[in-house]
N, C-alpha and C positions, 0 to 999 in steps of 0.2 A: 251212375258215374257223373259226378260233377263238370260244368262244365268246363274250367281248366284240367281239374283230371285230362278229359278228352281232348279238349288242344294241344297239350304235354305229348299223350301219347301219337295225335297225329304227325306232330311237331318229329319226335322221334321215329320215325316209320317214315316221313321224306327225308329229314337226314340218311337214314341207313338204304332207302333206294338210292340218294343221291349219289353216294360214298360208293355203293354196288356198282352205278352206272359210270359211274368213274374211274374204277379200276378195270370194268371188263375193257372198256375202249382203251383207258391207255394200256393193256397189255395187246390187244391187236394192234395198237401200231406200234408198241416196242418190237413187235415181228416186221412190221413195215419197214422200223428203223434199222433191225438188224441187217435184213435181205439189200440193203443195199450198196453199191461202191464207195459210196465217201470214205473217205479212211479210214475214220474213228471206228464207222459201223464194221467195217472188214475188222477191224481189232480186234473187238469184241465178240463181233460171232467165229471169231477163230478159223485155224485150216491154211493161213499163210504159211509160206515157205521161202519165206527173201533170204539171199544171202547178204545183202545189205542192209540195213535199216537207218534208216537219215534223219534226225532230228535236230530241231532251233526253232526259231522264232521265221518272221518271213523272209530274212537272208537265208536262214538254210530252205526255205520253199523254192526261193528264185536261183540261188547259187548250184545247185545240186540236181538239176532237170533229172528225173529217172528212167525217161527213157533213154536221153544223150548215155546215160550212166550203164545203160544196160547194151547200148548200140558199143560204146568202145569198150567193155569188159567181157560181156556175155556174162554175167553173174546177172542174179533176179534183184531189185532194188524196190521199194516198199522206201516212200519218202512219208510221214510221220509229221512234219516240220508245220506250225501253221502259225499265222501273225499271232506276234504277243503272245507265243507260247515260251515261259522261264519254266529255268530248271525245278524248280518247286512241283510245276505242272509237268514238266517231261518226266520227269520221275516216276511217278504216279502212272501218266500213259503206259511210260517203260517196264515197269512192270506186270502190269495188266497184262501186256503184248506177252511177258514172257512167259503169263502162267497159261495162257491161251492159246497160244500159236507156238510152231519148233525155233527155235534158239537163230537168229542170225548167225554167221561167223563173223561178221564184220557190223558196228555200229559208227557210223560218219557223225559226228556233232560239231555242231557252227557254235563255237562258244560264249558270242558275243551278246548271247543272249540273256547272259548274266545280269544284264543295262538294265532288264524290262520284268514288271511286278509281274502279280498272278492274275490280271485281267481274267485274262481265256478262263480261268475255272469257272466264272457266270457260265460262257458258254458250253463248257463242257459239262453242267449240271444236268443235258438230256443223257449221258450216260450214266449220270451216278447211279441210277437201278441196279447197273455191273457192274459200279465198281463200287467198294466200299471206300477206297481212297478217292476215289473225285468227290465222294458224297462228302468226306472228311473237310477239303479243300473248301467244298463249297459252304458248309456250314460253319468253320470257321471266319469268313466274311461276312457270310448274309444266316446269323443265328437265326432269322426269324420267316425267313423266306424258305428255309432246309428245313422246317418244322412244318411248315404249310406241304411243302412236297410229299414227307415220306406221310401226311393226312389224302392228299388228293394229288394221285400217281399224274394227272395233267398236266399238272403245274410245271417240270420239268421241261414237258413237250415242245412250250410253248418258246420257241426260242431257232435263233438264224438254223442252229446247229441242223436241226429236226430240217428244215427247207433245203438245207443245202444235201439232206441225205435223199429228199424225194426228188432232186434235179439231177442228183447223181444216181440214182434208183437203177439206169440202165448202160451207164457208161462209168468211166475212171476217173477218177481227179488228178490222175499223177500226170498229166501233160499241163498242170499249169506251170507258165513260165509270163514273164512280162515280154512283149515283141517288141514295144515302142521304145523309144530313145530320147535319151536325155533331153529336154526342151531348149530351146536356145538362153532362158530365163535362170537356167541352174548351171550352165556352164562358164560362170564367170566363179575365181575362187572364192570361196565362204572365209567367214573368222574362223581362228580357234579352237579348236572343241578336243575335250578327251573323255576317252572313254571310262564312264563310271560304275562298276560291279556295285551292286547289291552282296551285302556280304553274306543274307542267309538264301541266297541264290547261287553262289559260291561255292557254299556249303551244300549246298543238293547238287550241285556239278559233281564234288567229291562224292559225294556218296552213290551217284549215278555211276561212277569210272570204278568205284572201291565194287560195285554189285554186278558190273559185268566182268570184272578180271575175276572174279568168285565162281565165275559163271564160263569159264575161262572164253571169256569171249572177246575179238580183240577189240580196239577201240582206239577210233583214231579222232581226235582234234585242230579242224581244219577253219582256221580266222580267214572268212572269205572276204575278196575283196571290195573296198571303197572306190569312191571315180576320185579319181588324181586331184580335184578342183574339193574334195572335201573329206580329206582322211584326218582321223585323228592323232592328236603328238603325241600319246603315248602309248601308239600299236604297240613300239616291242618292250615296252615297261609291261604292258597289259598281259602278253603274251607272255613272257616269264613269271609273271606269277601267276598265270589260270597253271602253266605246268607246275612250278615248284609247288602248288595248292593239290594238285592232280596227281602227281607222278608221274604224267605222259606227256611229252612230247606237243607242243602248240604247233604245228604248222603254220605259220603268219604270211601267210597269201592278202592279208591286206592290200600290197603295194603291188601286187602280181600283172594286174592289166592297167595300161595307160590309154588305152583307147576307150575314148569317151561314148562311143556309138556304141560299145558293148554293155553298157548301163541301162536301165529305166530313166534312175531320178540318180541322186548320189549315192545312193544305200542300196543299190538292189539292183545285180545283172540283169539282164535282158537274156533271151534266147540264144543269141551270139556268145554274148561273156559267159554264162556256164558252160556252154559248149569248150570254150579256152581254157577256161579254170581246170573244166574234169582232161580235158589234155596233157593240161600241166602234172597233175595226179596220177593219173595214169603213166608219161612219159618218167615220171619219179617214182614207180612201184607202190604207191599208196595203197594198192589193191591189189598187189602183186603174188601176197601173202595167202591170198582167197582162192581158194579152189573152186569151178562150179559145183555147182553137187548134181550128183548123178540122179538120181530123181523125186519124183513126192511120192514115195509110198508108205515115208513113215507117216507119223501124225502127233498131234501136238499134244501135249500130256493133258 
């Protein structure tokens, strides 16, 4: 045997250990990633049973506390929602959830997330293994990064998503809420501003609303709100067309709380303000419609 013959073949033989040792480790820790609480992992290893389901971007994280949600309803709530998640990427979640876990009755969506690209798919690339729509999402961005992955199952791993699922490993993510309060520095009022949809995020909104009334499942649209010192001019222009786009109904809670202490920053409740929001929801049968369910012994198809 010549001697590149035999470099060739050693050459090939640490490739194919490398490629080995690389798929056994990342398939133990896609069982690391599944066994834990973070949301997405709970998604995917299936076995939920929320009467709720709450998606958006981080207004619907911060607007829509699930436990406040589960304390004045008594129904199960499974909040879904995370920064810079658009409808492009809820969709994709959206579905996954449905083919994994039992059927919400009720799906809550913060619309306003129309505003904001597909970021989050980078991040949600530690799940593409289960799904074949995140992998889809992800590889229409990063052609050449989604080629390296489905070679070296690591690649994926490597990322906030994978840390936030080993910090959550033994506890829940649905208690996050912001506690702090607007700064003295944001409550003077701002310029301007209105709100701008993405049209092919619009369009995943529609098809999001068209795939759970199929699904006969209800589905409610609720524009949570801005602090008084920074809402945009054209809440209720916005708001009529996400519905005439939709066929449902906007709820425009935009202008709903004027108290500034129930805020973070301008964009996003505090602990306090969703507590008042999901009041107001409640005290207006928004959820009125929901039955609990009597218990988990079905299971998820």
């Amino acid at each position: 045997m010549s001697e590149i013959r035999r470099a060739v073949v050693w050459l090939m033989t640490l490739v194919a250990i490398v490629i080995a040792g690389d798929h056994l480790l990342a398939l133990a820790l896609r069982q690391v990633l599944l066994r834990s609480n973070f949301r997405y992992s709970r998604l995917y290893r299936g076995g939920n049973d929320a009467d709720v389901v709450i998606l958006g971007d981080s207004r619907g994280v911060h607007s829509f506390y699930a436990p406040a949600l589960e304390e004045l309803t008594g129904l199960r709530a499974l909040n879904l929602s995370y920064n810079s998640m658009s409808p492009r990427v809820m969709e994709a979640v959206l579905l996954d959830y449905l083919e994994r876990n039992r059927a919400p009755r009720l799906v809550l969506i913060e619309p306003t997330c129309v505003i904001v690209g597909d970021a989050l798919a980078t991040e949600l690339r530690t799940y593409s293994g289960f799904s074949p729509r995140l992998a889809a999402l992800y590889a229409a961005k990063h052609p050449a990064a989604a080629a390296a992955s489905r070679a070296f199952w690591l690649y994926p791993l490597n990322s906030e998503f994978f840390l936030e699922a080993i910090h959550y490993a033994r506890r829940s993510d649905q208690d996050w809420i912001h506690h702090d309060v607007v700064p003295p520095a944001l409550r003077v009022p701002g310029g301007t501003w209105r709100l701008t949809p993405y049209a092919e995020q619009v369009d995943a909104l529609v098809r999001i609303v068209r795939a759970l009334r199929q699904r006969g499942i209800e589905v409610r649209l609720v524009a949570a709100p801005y602090a008084p010192v920074r809402r945009p001019a054209n809440a209720a222009e916005f708001a009529a067309m996400i519905a005439a786009r939709t066929g449902v109904a906007v709820r425009n809670d935009i202008a709903s709380i004027d108290d500034l202490d129930s805020f973070a920053d301008t964009v996003h409740l505090n602990e306090r303000g969703s507590r008042a929001l999901l009041a107001l929801l409640v005290r207006d049968g928004v959820f009125a419609s929901v039955d609990v369910r009597g218990g988990a012994d079905e299971h998820p198809r």
